[in-house]
N, C-alpha and C positions, 0 to 999 in steps of 0.2 A: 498578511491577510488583505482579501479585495477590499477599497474605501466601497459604502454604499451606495457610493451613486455608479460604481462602475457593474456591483448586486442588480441596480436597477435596471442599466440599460442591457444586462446579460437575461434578464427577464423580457424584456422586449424583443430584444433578438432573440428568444426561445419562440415566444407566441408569433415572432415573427413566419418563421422557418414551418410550425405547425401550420399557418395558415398560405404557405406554399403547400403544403400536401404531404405533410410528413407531422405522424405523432407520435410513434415512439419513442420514447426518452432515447436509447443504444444508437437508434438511427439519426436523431437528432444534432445528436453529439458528432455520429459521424459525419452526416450533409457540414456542419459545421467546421469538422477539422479540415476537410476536402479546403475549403473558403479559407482558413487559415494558412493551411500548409500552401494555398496559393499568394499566399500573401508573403509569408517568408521568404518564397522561394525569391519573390524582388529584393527583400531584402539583402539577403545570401547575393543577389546578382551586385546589390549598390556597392557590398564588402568588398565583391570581387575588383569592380570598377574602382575601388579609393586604392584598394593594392596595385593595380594596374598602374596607377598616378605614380608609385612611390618604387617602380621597378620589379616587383615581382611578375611572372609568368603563373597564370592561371587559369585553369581550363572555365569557359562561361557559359553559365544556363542557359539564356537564352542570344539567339543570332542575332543578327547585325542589323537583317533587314528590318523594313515597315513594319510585316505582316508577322514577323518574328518577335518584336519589343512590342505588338499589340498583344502578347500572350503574358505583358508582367502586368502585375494589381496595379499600379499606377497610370498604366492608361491604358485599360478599361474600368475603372471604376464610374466615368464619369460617366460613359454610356446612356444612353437612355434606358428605359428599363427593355421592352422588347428588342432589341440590339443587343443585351447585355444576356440576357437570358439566350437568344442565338448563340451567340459569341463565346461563354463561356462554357456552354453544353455541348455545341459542335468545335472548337479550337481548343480552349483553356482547359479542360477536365481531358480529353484526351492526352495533350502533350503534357498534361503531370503523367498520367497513368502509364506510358511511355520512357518515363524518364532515367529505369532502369535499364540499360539495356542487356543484362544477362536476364533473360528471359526463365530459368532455372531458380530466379532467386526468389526468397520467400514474399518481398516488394512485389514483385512483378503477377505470381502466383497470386495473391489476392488480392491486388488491385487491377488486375485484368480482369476480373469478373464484374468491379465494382461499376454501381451505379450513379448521378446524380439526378436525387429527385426532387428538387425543388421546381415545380414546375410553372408556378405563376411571375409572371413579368416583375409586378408590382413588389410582392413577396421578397421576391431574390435582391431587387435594388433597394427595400428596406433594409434585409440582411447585411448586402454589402456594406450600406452608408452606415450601419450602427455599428460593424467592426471597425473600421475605417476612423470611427470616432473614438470607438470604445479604446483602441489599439494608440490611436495622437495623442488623445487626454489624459482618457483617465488611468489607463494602465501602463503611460509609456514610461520605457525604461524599465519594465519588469519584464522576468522569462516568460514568454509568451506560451512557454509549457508547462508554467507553474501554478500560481497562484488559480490562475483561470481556469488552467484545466481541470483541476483540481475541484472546483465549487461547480463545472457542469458535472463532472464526476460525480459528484454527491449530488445530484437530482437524477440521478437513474437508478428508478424505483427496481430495476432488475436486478441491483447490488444483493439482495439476499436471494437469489436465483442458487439454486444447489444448495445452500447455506453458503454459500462464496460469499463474504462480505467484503468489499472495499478496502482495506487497509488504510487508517489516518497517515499523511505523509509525513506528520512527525511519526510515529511507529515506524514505518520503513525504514527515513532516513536515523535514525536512531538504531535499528537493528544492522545495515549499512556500516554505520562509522564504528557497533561493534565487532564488524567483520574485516573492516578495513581493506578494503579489497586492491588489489593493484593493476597495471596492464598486461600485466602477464598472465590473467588467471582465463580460465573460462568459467562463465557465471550463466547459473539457468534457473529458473523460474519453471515448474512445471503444469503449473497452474495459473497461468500470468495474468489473466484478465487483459487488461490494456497496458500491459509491462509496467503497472509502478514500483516494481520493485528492481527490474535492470533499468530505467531510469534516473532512481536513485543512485542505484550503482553506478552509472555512468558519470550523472553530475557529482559524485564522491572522486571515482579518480580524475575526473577532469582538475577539478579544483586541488590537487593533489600531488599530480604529474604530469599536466599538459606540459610546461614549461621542457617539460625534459623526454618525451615521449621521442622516442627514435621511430624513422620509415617502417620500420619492422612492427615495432609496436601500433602504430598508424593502420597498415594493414589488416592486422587480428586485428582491430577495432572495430574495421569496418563489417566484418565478415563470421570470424572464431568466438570474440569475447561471450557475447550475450547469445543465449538461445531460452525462448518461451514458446510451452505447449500449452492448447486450450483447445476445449471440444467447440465452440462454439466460433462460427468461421468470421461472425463479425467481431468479438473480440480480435482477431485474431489481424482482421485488416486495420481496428483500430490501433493494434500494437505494433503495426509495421510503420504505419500514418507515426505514431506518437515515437517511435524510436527513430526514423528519418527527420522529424523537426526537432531531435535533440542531438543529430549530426551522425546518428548509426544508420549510413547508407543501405549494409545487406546484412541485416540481421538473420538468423535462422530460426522463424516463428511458423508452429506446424499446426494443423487442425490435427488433435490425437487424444484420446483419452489416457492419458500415464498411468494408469492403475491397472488395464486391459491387457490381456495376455497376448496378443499382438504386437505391446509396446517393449520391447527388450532391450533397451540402452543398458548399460552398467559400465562401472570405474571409468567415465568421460571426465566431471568436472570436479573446478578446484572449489567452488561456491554453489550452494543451493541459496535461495532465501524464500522462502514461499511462505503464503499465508493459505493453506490446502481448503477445499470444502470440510465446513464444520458436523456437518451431518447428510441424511442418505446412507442409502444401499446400494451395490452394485449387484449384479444376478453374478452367482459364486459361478457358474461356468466360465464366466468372462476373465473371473481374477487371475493375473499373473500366478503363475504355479511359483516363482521366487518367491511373490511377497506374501505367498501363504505361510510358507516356510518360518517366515520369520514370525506372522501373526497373521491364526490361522480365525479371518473376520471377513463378511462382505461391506461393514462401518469403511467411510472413506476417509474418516479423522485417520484413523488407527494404519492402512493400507500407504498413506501418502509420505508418512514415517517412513514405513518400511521404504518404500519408494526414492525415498529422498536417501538413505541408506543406500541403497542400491548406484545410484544414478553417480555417486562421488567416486574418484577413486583414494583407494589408500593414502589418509593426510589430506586426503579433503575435507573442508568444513562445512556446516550447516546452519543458520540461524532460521528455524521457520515459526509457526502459531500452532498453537492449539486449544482446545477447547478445556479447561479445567478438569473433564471426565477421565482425559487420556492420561493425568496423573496421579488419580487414584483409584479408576474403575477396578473393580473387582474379577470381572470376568476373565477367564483364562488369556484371551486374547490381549487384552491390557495388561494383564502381566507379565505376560511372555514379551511382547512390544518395550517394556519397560526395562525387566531384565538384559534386552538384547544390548539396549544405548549402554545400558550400565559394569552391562558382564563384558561384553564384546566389543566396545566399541569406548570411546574417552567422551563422557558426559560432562562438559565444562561448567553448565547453568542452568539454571531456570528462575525465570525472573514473570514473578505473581502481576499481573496487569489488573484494576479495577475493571465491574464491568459495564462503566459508560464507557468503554473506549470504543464503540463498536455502536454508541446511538447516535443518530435513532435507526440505526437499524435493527439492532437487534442488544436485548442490555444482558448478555452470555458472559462470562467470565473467562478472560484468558492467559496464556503465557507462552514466554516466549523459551523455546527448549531452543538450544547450542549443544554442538556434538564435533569431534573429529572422527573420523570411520578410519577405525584400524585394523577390525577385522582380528586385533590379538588385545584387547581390553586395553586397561591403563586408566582408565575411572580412580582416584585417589580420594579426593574430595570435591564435592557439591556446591558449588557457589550458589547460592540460593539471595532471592533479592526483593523486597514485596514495593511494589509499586504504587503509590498511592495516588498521583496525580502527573498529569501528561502536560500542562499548560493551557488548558481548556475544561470548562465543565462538564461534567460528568451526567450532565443532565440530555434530551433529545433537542438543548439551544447548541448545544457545544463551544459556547463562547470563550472568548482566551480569559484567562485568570493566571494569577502572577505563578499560584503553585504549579510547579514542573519539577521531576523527579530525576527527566531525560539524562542532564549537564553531569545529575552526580552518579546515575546507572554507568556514564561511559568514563568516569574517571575513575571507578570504585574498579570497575570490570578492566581495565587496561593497569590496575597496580594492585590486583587481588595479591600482592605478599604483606601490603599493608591489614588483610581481612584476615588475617589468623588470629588479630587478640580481639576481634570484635564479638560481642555478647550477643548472645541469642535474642533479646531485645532489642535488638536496635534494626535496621532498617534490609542490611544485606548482612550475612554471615556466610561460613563455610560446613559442611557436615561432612565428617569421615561416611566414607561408602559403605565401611561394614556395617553404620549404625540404618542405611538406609536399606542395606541388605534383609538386616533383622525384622524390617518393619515392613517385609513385601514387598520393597521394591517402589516404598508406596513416596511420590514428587511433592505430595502438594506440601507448602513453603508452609500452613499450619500444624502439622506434623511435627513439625522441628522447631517453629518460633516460640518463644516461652514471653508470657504476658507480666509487666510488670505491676505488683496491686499495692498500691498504697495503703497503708491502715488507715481507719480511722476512727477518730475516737469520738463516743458518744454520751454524752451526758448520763446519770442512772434513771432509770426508771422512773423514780419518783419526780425528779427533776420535766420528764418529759409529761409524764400525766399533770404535775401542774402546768406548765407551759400551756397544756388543751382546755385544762381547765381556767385560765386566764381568757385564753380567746375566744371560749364558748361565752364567757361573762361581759366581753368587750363588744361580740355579736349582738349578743342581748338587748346589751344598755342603749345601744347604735339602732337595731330595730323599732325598742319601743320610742325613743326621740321621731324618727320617721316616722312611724303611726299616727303619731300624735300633730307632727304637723300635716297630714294628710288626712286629718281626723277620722283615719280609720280605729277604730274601737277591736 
């Protein structure tokens, strides 16, 4: 978590950036990554220069000359403000937006359009000198795509735009290490928002297999592994900005709606992870005629299933979110949806989430559904798993607290042979398929959890009316003493 004072100056440099001429929270974020990802890019140049030192060959950001090394954060920070606003509007903000040079790529595609609107002198040299600080002191030595981005992420009041909420990045990274993903896979997000869920995934196998990643694998990283789609074109250059300063040069991030019958991918990837819009409609002309197939709804909880279904191929896996409705609704469409993962398809989990996980945005109840898509069933038993606490309160403070569930979801879930003599009581268990067959089809984790009640014993009756009759007489006695020294009569 960020210390508060670094809280404090990310607050300054918010009101800083409004008071250049920008007040959207989404654009904020973005004028801000722009400033950032400028800022890395010296860094990434200093890497390159200490390898240089030690005999590697590596290709460098920025050239040789004067007017070349005036395009890294180190010198132009010091600028005056009017020079700096020059400078960085007409030089620096171009030769990032350039920096891809396949012109095809999804970088290039929505950062060619992009703009920098910070437009007052003053403004922008406040901006720069509070990152500049923020980045020496108080955050240094932390990923400069984490913690940070993370807490302006949660001041963009558009996070319940669609019902899309945010994803907490323990939840991601959590659904993540239960997917375990490797270099080999292709991983997508079809509803990415600002990719935190292929950043997750990235920073999982970085930490996992950098050490041993062949040329080969190198390449799909830069280009095959991750792809995220979103309707909304600034998420979308956000997710290119935020997947390039976590080293994914040419990701494939589209503006598309994945639920629209113009969208027809299927059996592409080995990894879905999505957290989908919780609610809304779509106009049924638009819906994919496949995902009607499967569930015939214009709900976009119920569609992004199917969707996610679809998008996998055979033996591919899924961890995504859903809304508590999508596991017990009654409606045809819910059941049919339900039946699909269960009859058709290898339903591994579902793991019940409280529902502060998601305040203050919104206090919805969720879980998290896991699937392999086989297209010939194989659904045996249900790992069912109820979640009680994330490491944080469940309140709209969301402060950390020691309870977290996380450490024992992903060891319980990585050695489910030891969950066969677990009782129905306790925290995760497993259910045979036919029993969930019989019951509809129907997910929700209190269906199947059995409550354990303590007896307890109670004195008899008579015992209890004197008891009242004692305290009514103690009442009494205790009153008229008070009276009397208050001389009320």
């Amino acid at each position: 978590m960020l210390p508060s004072s670094a809280k404090n100056k990310i607050e300054q440099i918010w009101l800083d950036v409004i008071a250049g001429g920008v007040s959207q929270p989404d654009s904020v974020i973005e004028q801000l990554t722009y400033l950032m990802f400028a800022r890395q890019l010296d860094e990434a140049e200093a890497d390159i220069e200490s390898a240089e030192l030690l005999g590697d060959t590596v290709d460098h950001i920025f050239g040789s000359s004067g007017d070349e090394q005036l395009l890294r954060w180190r010198n132009f920070i010091g600028m005056k403000a009017d020079e700096l606003l020059q400078h960085f509007t007409k030089k620096v903000f171009p030769f990032m937006k350039q920096l891809n040079t396949d012109k095809n790529s999804s970088f290039s595609r929505y950062l060619s359009g992009a703009t920098f609107k910070i437009n007052d002198p003053l403004a922008l040299k406040k901006v720069v000198q509070g990152l500049e600080e923020l980045f020496s002191n108080d955050i240094k030595g932390l990923d400069m795509q984490g913690d940070l981005y993370e807490y302006m992420l949660g001041k963009l009041n558009a996070a319940g735009r669609l019902g899309a909420f945010r994803t907490p990045r323990q939840i991601r990274d959590m659904m993540v290490a239960l997917m375990a993903p490797t270099p080999d896979m292709r991983i997508c997000d079809p509803a990415c928002g600002t990719a935190g869920y292929l950043i997750s995934a990235a920073e999982y196998i970085r930490g996992h297999y950098e050490k041993n990643m062949t040329k080969e694998q190198w390449d799909a990283w830069d280009s095959k592994v991750f792809t995220g789609y979103d309707t909304d074109e600034t998420m979308c250059r956000l997710s290119c900005m935020n997947l390039m300063l976590h080293s994914v040069k040419n990701p494939t991030v589209r503006k598309q709606d994945s639920v629209s019958k113009d969208f027809e991918d299927h059996d592409i990837y080995d990894l879905c992870l999505a957290n989908p819009p919780f609610k809304g409609t779509i106009n049924e002309e638009n819906v994919s005629g496949s995902l009607s197939m499967v569930t015939a709804t214009k709900k976009t909880e119920l569609l992004f299933v199917a969707l996610l279904i679809r998008l996998l191929h055979v033996g591919g896996r899924c961890a995504c979110i859903v809304p508590d409705g999508v596991l017990f609704g009654s409606s045809k469409a819910h059941k049919s949806l339900r039946k699909e993962l269960v009859d058709n398809q290898y339903l591994e989990a579902v793991i019940s989430m409280p529902s502060g996980v998601f305040k203050p945005y919104a206090g919805v109840s969720t879980a998290v559904l896991i699937f392999t898509k086989t297209n010939a069933g194989g659904t045996d038993k249900v790992w069912f798993y109820n979640m009680e606490a994330d490491g944080f309160s469940l309140d709209d403070k969301r402060n950390p607290v020691n309870e977290n569930d996380i450490p024992d979801i992903i060891e319980r879930f990585h050695n489910k042979d030891k969950e066969e003599s677990r009782a129905r009581t306790e925290k995760s268990f497993l259910v045979p398929v036919k029993e969930i067959i019989d019951n509809e089809y129907d997910l929700s984790i209190n269906k199947y959890k059995k409550t354990e009640y303590v007896p307890v014993d109670y004195p008899p009756t008579s015992e209890i009316i004197k008891s009242i009759e004692e305290l009514n007489e103690k009442v009494d006695k205790e009153t008229a003493e008070l009276k009397k020294l208050l001389n009320i009569n």
